[in-house]
C-alpha positions in Angstrom: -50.6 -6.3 -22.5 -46.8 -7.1 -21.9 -45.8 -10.6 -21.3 -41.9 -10.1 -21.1 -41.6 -12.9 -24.0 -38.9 -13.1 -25.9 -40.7 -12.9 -29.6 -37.3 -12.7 -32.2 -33.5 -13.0 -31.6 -31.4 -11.9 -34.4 -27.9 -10.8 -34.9 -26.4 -8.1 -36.7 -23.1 -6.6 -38.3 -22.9 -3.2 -37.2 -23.1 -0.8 -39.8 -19.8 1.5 -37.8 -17.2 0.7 -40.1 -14.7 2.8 -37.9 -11.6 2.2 -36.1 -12.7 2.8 -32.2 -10.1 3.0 -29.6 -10.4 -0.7 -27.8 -8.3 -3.0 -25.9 -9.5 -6.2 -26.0 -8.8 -8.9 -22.9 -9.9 -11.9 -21.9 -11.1 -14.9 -24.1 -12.5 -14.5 -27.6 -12.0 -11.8 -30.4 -15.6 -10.2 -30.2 -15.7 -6.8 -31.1 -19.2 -5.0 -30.8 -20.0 -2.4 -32.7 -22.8 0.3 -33.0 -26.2 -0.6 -35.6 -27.6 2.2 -37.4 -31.2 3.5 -36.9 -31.9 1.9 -40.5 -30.6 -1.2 -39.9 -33.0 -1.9 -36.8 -36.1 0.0 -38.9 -35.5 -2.3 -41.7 -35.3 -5.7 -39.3 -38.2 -4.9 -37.3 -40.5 -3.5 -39.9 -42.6 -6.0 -41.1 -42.3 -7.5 -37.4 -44.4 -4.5 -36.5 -46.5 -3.4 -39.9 -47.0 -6.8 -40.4 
């Protein structure tokens, strides 16, 4: 049954260690990169094998 709850916020340093083609505007010096398969496997593993 789905309940739409959120269960786990958690941040991550992409793993794309690349220079992408950006131009950033506005406030703040955020740049988001891409997270590798792994990385997410690895976080939410034990989350669901418990």
């Amino acid at each position: 049954m789905a309940t739409r709850r959120k269960l786990l916020e958690k941040s991550l340093t992409g793993a794309d260690r690349s220079c992408p083609f950006v131009v950033l505007s506005g406030a703040g010096g955020t740049l988001h990169s891409a997270v590798r398969d792994r990385q997410l496997y690895d976080l939410l593993r034990e989350r669901v094998e418990g």
